[in-house]
N, C-alpha and C positions, 0 to 999 in steps of 0.2 A: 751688885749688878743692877737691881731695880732703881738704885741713887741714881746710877750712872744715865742707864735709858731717860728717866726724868731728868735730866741735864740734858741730853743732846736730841734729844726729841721736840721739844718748841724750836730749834735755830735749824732742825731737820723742815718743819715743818712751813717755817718762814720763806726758807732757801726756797722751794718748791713752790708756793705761792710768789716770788719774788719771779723765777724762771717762768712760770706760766703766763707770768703778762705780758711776757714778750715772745709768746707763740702767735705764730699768723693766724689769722679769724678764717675759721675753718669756711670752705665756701659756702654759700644756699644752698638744698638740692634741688636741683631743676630735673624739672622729668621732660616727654616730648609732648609737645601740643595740638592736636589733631583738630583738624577742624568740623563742624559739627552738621555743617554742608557743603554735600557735591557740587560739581560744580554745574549749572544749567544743562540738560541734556543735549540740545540745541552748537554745545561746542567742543561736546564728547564726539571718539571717531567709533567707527564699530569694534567689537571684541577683536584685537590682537591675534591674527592669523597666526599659525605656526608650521602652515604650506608655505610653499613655493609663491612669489610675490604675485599679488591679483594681477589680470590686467581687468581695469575696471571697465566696467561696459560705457554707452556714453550716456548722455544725460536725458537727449530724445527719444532711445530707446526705454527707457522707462518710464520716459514725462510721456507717453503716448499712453501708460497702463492706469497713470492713476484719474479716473474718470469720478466725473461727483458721485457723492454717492456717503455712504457711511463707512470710517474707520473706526481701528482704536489703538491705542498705544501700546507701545511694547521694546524692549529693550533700555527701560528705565527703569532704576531701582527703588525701591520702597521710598526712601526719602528723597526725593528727586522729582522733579518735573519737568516737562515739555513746556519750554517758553513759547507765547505767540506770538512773533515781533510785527511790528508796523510796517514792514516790506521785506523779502526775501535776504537773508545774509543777515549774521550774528551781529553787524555794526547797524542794526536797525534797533530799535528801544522796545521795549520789553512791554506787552502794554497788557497782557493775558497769562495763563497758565493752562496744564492739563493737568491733572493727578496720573500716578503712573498707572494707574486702574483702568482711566477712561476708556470706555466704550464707545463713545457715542460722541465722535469728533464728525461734524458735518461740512465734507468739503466740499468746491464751489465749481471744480475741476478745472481751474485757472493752475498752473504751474511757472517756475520761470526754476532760473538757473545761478547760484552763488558763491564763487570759489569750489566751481569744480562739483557743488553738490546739490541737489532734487530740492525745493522747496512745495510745498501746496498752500494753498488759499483755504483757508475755512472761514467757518462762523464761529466769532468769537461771543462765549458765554455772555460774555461781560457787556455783550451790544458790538454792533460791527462786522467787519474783516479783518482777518491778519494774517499772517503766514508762520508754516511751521516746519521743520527740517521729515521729510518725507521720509529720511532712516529710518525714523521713528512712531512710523504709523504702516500698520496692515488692515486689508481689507477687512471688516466685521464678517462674520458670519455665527448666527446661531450653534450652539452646542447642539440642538436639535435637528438642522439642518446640516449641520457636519456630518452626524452619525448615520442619517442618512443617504446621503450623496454616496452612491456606489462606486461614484469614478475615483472614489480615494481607496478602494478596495483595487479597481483596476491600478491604480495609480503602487499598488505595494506590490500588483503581478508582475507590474513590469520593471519594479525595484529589481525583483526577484529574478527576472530575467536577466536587469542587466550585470548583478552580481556573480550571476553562476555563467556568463559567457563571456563576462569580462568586456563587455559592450562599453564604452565611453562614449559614444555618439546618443546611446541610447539613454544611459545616466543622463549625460548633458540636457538631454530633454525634459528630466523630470524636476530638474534643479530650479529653486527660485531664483528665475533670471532677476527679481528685485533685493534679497538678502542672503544671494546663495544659500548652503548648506552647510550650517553650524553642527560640527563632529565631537564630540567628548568621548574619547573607551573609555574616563573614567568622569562622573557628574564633578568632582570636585580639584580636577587636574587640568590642562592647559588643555585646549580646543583648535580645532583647526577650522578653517571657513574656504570653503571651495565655491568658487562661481561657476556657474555654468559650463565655461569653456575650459577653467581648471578640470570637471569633473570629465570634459571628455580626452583627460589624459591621467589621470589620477593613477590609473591601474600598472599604466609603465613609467610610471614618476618613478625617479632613485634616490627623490628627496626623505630626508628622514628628520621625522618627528618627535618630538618628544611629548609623547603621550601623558606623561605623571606617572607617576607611582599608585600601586594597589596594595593588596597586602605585604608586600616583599618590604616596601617601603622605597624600594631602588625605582630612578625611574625608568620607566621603558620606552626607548628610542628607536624608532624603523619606521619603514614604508608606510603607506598604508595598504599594501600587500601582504605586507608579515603584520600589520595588526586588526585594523578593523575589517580588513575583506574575510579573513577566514571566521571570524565570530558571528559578520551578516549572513556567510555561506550556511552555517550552522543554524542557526535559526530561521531563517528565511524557508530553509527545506527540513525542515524538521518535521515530522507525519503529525504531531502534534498541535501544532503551531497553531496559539492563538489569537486572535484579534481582537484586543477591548479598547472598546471606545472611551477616551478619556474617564479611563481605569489606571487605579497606580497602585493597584489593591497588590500587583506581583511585585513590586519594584515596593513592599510595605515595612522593610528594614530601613530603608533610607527614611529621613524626618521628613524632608520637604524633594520628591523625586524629581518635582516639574519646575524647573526656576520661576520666582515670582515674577521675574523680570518676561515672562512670555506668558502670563497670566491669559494674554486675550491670544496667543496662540492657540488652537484644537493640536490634537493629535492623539494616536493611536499607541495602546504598548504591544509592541511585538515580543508574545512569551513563549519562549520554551522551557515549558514545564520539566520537574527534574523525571532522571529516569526512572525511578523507582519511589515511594513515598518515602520522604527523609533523607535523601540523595541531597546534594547543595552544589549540583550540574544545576541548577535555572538558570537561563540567558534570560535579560529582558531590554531591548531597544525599543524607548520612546521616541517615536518620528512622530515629529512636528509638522504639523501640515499648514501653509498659507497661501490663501488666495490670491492670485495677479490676475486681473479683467477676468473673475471671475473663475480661471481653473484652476484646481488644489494642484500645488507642487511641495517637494520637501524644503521645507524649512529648517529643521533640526534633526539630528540623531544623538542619542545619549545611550549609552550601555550600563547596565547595572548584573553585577553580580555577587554572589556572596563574597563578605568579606567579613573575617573575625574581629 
């Protein structure tokens, strides 16, 4: 038996290397190639509403708000920045930047108007003037003078009012007429963005959303009657309820509560504490607050709750 195997095992062995040279060359592996920068903030649109379609406001109406004065940037991501072009509209040349940080954008209060969208006039770092997509800039205000500005304490009485009598006129008023009001029930799931005159229909909307998913993992799709009104109702009137000023100490499960991207945003977390010590009933909505000529309106609402 072992003669044999040595007999047909080198012409086994040939055969097989003979066969193999005529297999096709297995392909490369190609994996997918991301690119390693966004693209100019300057010809991003805003976050992907998941209401009922805006009707945008016009362009005079808010080229009347933004007055000289100090901004700073916001809704631009970590690696990304704010171009400053040589005149209004993304077909202008690129001649400055901002970091998504900035603070301390100094506009000229010139404005015009580019494809439908807000530009402002600043001073550019670099030497000069230029212009910059006005989405992406909110009034400055101190974190010190946020916390004290009272009218953003009236400004959640009358959230509160208009949550518990189902007011839309009333909401409507508190809403940033310059970037609406950005909704998340969950920080890490799809957002809804209500303008002004959205908000004063919001309550009899039968448009439905699709919130994301929480722990369930399913996502959760409805009103926002059946989802964010009855959780602000809850908190808002809770005997508890409390106000910390850019505090995220309750919302301290989550890594990063507050999006980087709203860095130079202020705002408040609205908490209700659990019922009993060791309960994991806390509500917590971070509302965002930004200044237009001057008065706090809501900019954002994020809901945070436990989750395993």
């Amino acid at each position: 038996m072992r003669k044999l195997l040595a007999a047909i095992l080198p012409g086994f062995l040939v055969l097989v290397l003979l066969a193999s040279c005529n297999l096709p060359t297995p392909p490369a592996a190609t994996f997918p190639v991301y690119s390693t920068t966004s693209p100019a903030a300057d010809t991003a649109q805003p976050s992907t509403a998941e209401a009922e379609p805006s009707g945008s406001e016009s362009t005079q109406q808010v080229s009347d708000q933004m007055e000289a004065g100090r901004y700073a940037v916001i809704d631009v991501t970590e690696d990304d920045v704010l171009n400053i072009r040589s005149g209004a509209g993304v077909e202008h040349a690129v001649i400055g930047r901002f970091d998504a940080g900035e603070d301390n954008v100094r506009a000229t209060g010139q404005t015009d108007s580019a494809d439908g969208e807000l530009w402002l006039q600043v001073e550019n770092p670099s030497g000069g003037q230029g212009w910059v997509n006005a989405l992406y800039l909110t009034e400055y205000v101190s974190a010190e003078d946020f916390c004290a500005d009272q009218r953003v304490n009236g400004l959640f009485d009358d959230l509160t009012d208009a949550v518990n009598e189902e007011d839309g006129d009333l909401l409507k008023s508190l809403v940033s007429p310059r970037h609406g009001v950005e909704l998340f029930f969950y920080l890490y799931g799809p957002s809804a963005n209500y303008t002004p005159e959205e908000a004063s229909w919001v309550f009899d909307s039968t448009y439905d959303v699709n919130w994301g998913s929480g722990p369930s993992g399913i996502d959760e799709v409805g009103t926002f009657r059946e989802y964010p009104l009855p959780s602000l109702q809850e908190v808002l009137n809770d005997e508890d309820l409390e106000l910390q000023c850019l505090d995220t100490e309750s919302a301290v499960m989550y890594a990063e509560p507050w999006p980087v991207e709203y860095q130079n945003v202020n705002f408040y977390a609205l908490y209700k504490p659990p019922t009993t010590d060791g309960d994991l009933d806390w509500v917590v909505w971070l509302a965002g607050v930004e200044y237009v000529g001057g008065e706090p309106y809501l900019f954002s609402l994020i809901r945070f709750v436990w989750e395993p």
